[in-house]
PyMOL Python script that loads the backbone (N, CA, C, O; Angstrom):
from pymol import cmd

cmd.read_pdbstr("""\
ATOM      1  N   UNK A   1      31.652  26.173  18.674  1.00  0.00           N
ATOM      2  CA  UNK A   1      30.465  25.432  18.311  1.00  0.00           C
ATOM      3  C   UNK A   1      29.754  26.168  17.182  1.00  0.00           C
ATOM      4  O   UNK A   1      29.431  27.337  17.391  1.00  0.00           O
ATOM      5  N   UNK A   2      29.493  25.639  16.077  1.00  0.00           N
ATOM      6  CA  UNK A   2      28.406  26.070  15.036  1.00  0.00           C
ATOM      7  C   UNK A   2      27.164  26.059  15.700  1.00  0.00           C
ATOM      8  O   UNK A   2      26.497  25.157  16.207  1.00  0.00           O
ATOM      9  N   UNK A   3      26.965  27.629  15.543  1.00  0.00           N
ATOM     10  CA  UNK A   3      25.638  28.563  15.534  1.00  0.00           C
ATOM     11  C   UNK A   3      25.221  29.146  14.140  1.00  0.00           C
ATOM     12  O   UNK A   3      25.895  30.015  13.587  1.00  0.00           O
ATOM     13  N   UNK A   4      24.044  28.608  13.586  1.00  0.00           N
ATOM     14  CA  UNK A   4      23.212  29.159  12.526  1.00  0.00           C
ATOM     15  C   UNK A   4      23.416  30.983  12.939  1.00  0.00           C
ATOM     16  O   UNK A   4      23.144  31.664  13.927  1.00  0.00           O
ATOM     17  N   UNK A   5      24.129  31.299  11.383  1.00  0.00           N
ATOM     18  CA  UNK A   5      23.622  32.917  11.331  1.00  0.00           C
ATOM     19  C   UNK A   5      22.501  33.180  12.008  1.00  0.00           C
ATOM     20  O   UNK A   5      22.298  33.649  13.128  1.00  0.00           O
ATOM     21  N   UNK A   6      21.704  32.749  11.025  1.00  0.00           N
ATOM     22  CA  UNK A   6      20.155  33.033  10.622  1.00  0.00           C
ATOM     23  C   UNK A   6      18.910  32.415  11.048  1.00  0.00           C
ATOM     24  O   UNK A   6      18.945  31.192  11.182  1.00  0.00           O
ATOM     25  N   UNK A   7      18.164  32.827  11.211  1.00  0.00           N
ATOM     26  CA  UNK A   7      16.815  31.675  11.226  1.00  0.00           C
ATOM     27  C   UNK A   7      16.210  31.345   9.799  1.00  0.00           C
ATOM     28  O   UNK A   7      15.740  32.095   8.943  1.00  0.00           O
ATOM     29  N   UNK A   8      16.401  29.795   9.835  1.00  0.00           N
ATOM     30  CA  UNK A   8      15.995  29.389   8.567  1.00  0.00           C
ATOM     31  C   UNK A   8      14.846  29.715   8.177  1.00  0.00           C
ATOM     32  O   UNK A   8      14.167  29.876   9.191  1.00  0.00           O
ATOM     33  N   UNK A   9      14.166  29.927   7.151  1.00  0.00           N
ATOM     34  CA  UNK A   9      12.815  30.338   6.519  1.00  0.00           C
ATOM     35  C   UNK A   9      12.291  28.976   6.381  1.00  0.00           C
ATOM     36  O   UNK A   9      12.916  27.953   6.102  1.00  0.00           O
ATOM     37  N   UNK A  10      10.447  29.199   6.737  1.00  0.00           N
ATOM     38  CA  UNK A  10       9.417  28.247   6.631  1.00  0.00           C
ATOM     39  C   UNK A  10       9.606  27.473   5.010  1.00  0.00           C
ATOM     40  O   UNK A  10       9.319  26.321   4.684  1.00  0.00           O
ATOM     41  N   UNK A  11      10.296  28.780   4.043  1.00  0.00           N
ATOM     42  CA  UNK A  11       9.978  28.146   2.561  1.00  0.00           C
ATOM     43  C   UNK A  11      11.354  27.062   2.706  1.00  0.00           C
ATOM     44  O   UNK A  11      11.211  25.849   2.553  1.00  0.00           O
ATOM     45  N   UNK A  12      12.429  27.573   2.961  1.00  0.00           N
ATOM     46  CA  UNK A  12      13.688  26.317   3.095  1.00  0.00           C
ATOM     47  C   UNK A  12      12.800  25.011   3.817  1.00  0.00           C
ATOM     48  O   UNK A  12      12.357  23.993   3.285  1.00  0.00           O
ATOM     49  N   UNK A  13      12.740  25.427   5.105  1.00  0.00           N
ATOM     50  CA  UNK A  13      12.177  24.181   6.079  1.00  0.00           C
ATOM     51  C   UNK A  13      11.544  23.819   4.817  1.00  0.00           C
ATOM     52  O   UNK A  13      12.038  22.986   4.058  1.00  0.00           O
ATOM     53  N   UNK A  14      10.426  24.455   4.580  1.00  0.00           N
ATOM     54  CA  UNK A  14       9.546  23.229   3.662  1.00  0.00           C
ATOM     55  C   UNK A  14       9.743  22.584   2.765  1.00  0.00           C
ATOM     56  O   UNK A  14       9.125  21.542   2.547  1.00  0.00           O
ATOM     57  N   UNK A  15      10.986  23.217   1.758  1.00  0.00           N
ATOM     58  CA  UNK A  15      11.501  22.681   0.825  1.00  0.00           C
ATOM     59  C   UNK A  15      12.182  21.026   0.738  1.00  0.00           C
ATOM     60  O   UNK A  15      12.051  19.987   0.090  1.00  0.00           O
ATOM     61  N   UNK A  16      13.401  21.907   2.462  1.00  0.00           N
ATOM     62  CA  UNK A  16      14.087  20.382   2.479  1.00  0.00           C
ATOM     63  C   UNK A  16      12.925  19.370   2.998  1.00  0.00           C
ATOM     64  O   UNK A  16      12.985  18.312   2.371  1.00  0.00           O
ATOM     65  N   UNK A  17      11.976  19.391   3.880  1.00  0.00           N
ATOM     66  CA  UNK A  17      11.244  18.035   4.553  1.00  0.00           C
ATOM     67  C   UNK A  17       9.668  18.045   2.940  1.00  0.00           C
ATOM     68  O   UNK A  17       8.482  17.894   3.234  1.00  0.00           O
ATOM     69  N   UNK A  18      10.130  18.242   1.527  1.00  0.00           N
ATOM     70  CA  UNK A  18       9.287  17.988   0.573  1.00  0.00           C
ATOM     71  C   UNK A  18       9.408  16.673   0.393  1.00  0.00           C
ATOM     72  O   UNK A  18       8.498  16.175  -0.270  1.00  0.00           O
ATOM     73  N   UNK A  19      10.412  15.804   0.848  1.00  0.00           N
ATOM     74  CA  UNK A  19      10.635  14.418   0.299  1.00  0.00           C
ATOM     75  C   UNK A  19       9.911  13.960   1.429  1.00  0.00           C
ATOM     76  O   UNK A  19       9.575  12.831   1.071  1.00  0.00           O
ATOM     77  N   UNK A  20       9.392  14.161   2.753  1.00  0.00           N
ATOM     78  CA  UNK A  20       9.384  13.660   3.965  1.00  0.00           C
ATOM     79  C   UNK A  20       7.497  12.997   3.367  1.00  0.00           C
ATOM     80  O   UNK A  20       7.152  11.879   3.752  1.00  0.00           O
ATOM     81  N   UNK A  21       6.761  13.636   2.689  1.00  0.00           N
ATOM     82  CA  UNK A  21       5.352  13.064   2.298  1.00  0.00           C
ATOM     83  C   UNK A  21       4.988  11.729   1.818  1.00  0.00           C
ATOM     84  O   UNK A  21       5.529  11.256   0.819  1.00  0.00           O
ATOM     85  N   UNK A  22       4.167  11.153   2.432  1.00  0.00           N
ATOM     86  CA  UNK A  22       4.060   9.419   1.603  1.00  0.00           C
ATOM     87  C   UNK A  22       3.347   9.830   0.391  1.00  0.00           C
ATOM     88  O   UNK A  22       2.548  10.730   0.135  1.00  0.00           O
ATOM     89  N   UNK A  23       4.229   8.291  -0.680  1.00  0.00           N
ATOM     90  CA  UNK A  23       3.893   8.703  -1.428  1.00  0.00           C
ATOM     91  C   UNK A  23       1.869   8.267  -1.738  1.00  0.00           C
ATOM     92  O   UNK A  23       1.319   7.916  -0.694  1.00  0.00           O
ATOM     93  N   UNK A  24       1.000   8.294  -2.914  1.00  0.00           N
ATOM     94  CA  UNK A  24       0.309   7.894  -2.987  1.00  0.00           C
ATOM     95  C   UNK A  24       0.432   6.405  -3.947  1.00  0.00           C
ATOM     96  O   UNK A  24       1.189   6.308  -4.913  1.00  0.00           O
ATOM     97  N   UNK A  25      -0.537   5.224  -3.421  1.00  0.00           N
ATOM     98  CA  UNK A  25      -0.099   4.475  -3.580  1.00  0.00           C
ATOM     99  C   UNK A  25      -1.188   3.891  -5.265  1.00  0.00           C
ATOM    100  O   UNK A  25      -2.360   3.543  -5.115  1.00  0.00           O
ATOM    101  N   UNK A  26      -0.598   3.897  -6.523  1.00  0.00           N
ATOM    102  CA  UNK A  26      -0.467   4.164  -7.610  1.00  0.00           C
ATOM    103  C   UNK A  26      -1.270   2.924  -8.091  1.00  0.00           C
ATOM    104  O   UNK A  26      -0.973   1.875  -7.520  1.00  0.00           O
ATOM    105  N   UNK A  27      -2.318   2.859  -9.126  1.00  0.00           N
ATOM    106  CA  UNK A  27      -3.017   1.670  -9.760  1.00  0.00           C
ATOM    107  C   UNK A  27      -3.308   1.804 -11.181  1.00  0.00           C
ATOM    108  O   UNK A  27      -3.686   2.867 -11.674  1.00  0.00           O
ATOM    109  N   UNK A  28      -3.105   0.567 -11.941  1.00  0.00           N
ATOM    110  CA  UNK A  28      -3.694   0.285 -13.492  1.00  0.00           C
ATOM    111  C   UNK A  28      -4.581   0.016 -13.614  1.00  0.00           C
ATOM    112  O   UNK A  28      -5.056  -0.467 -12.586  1.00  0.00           O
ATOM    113  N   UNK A  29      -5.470   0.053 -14.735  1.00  0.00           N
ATOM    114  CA  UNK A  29      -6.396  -0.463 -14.740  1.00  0.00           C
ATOM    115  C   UNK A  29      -6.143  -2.127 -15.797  1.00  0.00           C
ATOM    116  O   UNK A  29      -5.395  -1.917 -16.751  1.00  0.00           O
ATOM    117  N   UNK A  30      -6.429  -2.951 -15.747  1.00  0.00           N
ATOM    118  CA  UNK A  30      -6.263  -3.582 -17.001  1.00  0.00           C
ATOM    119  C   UNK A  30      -6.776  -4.204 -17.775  1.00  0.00           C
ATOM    120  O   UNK A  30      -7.808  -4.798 -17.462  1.00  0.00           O
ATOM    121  N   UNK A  31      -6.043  -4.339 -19.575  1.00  0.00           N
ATOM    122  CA  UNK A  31      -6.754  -3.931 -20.308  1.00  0.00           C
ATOM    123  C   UNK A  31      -7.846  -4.991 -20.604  1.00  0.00           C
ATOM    124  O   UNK A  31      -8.881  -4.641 -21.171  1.00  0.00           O
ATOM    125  N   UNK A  32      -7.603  -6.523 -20.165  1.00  0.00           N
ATOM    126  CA  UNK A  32      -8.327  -7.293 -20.549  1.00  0.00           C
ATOM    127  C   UNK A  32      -9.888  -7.353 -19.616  1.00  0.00           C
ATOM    128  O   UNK A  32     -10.945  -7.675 -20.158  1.00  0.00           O
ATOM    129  N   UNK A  33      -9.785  -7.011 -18.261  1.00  0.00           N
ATOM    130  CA  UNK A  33     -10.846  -7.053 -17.345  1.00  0.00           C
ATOM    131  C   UNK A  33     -11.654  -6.344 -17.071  1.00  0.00           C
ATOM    132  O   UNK A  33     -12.855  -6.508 -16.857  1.00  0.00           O
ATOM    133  N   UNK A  34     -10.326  -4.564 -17.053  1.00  0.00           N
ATOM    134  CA  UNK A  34     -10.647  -3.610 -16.556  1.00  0.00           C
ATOM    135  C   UNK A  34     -10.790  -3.311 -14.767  1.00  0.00           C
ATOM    136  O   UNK A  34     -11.358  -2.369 -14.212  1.00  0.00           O
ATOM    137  N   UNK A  35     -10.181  -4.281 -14.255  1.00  0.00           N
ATOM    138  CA  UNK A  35     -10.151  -4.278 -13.216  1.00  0.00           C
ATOM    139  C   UNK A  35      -8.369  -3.855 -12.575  1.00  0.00           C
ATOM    140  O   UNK A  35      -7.305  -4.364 -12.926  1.00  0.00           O
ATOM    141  N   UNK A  36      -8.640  -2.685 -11.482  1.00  0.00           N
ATOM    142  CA  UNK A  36      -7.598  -1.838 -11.034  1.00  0.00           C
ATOM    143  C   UNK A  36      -6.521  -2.479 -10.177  1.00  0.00           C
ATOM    144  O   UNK A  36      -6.829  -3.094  -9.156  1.00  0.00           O
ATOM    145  N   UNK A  37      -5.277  -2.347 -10.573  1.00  0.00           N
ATOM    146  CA  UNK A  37      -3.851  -3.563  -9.871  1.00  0.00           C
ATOM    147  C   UNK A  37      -2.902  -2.592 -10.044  1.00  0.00           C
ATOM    148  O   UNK A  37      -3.027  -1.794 -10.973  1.00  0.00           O
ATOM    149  N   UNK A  38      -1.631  -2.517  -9.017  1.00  0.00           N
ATOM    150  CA  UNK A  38      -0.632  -2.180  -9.190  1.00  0.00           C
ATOM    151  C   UNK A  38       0.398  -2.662 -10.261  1.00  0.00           C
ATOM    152  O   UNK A  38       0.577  -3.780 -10.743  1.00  0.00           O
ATOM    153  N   UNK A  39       1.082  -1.342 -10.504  1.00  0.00           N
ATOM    154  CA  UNK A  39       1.688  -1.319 -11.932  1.00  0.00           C
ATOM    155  C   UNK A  39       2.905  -2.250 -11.292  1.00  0.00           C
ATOM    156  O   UNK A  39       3.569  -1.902 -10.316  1.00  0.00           O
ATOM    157  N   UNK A  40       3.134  -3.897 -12.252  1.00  0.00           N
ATOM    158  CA  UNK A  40       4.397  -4.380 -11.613  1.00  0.00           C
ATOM    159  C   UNK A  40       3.918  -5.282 -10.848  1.00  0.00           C
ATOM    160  O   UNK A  40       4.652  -5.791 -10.001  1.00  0.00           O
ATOM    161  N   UNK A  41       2.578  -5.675 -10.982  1.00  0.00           N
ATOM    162  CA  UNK A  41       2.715  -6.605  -9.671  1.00  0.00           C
ATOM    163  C   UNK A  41       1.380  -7.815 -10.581  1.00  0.00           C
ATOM    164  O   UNK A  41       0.921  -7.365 -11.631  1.00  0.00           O
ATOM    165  N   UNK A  42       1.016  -8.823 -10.253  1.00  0.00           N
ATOM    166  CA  UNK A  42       0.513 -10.027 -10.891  1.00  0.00           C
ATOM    167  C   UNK A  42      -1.194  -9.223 -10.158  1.00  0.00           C
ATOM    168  O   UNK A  42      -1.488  -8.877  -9.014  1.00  0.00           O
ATOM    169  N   UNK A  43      -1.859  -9.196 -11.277  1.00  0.00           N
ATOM    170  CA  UNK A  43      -3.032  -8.720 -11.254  1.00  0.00           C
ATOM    171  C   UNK A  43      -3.686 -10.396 -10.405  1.00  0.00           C
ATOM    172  O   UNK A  43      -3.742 -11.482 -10.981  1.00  0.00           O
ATOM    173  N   UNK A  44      -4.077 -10.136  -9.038  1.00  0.00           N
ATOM    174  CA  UNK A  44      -4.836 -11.012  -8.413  1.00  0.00           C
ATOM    175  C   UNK A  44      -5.914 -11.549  -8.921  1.00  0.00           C
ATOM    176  O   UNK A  44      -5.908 -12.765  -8.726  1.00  0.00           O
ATOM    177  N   UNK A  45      -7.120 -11.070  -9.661  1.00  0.00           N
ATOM    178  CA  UNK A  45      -8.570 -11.276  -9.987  1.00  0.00           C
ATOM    179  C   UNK A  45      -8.024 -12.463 -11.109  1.00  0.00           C
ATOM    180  O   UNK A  45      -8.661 -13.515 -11.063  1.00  0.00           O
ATOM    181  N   UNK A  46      -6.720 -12.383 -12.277  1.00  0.00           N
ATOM    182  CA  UNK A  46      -6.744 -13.052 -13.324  1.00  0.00           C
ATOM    183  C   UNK A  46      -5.796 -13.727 -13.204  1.00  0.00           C
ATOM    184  O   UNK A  46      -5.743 -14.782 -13.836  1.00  0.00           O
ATOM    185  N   UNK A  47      -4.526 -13.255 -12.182  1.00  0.00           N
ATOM    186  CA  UNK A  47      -3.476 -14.048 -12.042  1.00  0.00           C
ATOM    187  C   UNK A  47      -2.706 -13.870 -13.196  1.00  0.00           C
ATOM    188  O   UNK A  47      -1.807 -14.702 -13.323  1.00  0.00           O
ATOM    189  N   UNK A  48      -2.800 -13.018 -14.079  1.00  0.00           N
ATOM    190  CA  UNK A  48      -2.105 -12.797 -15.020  1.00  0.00           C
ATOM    191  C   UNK A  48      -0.844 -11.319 -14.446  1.00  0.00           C
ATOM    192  O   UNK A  48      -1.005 -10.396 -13.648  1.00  0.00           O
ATOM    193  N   UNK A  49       0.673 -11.840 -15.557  1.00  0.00           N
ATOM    194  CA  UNK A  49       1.533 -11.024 -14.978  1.00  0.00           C
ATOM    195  C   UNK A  49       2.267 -10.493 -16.489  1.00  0.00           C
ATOM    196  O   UNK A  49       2.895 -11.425 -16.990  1.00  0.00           O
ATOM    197  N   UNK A  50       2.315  -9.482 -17.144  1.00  0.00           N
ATOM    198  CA  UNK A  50       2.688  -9.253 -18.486  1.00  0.00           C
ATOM    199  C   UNK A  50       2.703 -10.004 -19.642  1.00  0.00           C
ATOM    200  O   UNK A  50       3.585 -10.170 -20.485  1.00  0.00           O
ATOM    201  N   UNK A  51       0.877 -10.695 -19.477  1.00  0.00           N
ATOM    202  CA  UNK A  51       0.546 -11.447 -20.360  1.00  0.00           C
ATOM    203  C   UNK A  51       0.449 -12.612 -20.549  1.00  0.00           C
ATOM    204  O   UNK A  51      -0.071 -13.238 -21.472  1.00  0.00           O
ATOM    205  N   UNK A  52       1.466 -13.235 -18.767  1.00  0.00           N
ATOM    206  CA  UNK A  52       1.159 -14.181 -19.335  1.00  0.00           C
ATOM    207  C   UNK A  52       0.474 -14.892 -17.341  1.00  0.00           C
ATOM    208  O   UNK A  52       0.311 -14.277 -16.287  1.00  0.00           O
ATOM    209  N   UNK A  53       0.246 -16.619 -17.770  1.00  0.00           N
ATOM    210  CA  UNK A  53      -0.738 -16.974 -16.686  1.00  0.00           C
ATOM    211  C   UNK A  53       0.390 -17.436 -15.771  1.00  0.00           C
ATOM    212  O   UNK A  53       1.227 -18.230 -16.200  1.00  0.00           O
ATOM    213  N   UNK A  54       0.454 -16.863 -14.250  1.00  0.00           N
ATOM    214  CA  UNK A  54       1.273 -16.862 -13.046  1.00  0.00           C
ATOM    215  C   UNK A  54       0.554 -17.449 -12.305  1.00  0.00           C
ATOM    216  O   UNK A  54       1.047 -18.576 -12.245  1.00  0.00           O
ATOM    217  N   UNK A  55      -0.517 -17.413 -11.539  1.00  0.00           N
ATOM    218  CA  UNK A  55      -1.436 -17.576 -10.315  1.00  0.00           C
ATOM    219  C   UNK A  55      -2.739 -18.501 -11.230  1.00  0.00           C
ATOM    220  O   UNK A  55      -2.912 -18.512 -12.448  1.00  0.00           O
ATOM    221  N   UNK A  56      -3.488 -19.192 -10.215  1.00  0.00           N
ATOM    222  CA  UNK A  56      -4.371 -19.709 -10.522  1.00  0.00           C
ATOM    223  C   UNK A  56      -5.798 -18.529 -10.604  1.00  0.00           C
ATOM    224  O   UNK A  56      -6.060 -17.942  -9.555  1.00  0.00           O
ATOM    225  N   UNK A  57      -6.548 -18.268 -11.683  1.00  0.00           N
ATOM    226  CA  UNK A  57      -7.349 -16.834 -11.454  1.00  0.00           C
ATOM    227  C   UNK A  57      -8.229 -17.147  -9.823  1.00  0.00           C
ATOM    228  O   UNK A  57      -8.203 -18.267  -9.313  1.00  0.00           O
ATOM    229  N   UNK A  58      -8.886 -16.085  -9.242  1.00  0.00           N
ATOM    230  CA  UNK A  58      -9.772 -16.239  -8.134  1.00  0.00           C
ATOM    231  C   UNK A  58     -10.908 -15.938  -8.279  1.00  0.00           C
ATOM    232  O   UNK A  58     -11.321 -15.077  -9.056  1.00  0.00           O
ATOM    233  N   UNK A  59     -11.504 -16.562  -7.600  1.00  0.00           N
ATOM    234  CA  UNK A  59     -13.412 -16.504  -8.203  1.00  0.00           C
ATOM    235  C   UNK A  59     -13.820 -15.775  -6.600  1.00  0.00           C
ATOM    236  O   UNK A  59     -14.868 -15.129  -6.620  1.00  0.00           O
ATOM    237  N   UNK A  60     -13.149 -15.828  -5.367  1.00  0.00           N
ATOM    238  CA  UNK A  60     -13.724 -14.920  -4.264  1.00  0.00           C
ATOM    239  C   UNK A  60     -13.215 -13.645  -4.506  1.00  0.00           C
ATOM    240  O   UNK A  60     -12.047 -13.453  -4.167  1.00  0.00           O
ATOM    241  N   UNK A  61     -13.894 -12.653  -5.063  1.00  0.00           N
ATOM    242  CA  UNK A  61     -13.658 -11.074  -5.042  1.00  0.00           C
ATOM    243  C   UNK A  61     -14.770 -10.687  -5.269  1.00  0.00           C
ATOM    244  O   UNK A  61     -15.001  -9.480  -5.335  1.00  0.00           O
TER     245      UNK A  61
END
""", "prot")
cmd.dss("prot")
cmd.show_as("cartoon", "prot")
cmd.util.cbc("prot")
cmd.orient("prot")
């Protein structure tokens, strides 16, 4: 049966579980409103999606 030499070090442990953190979840601002939307996704307030009109804009926000 495989038995570890060694006892792994806190800096390994921490290294490998570095991917294990959520990530933070990332926003634009944009340029016509100035109002903050995820990068990639149809800005809700204008309904606009790389310029052009997708969604009907929303007046409840």
């Amino acid at each position: 049966m495989a038995v570890p030499k060694r006892k792994t070090t806190s800096m390994k442990r921490g290294n490998r579980r570095s991917g294990h953190s959520k990530e933070s979840v990332t926003y634009v601002e944009s340029k016509e409103t100035g109002e903050l939307h995820r990068p990639h996704h149809v800005d809700l307030k204008t309904g606009m999606y790389r310029g052009r009109q997708i969604l009907e804009p929303r007046e409840d926000f």
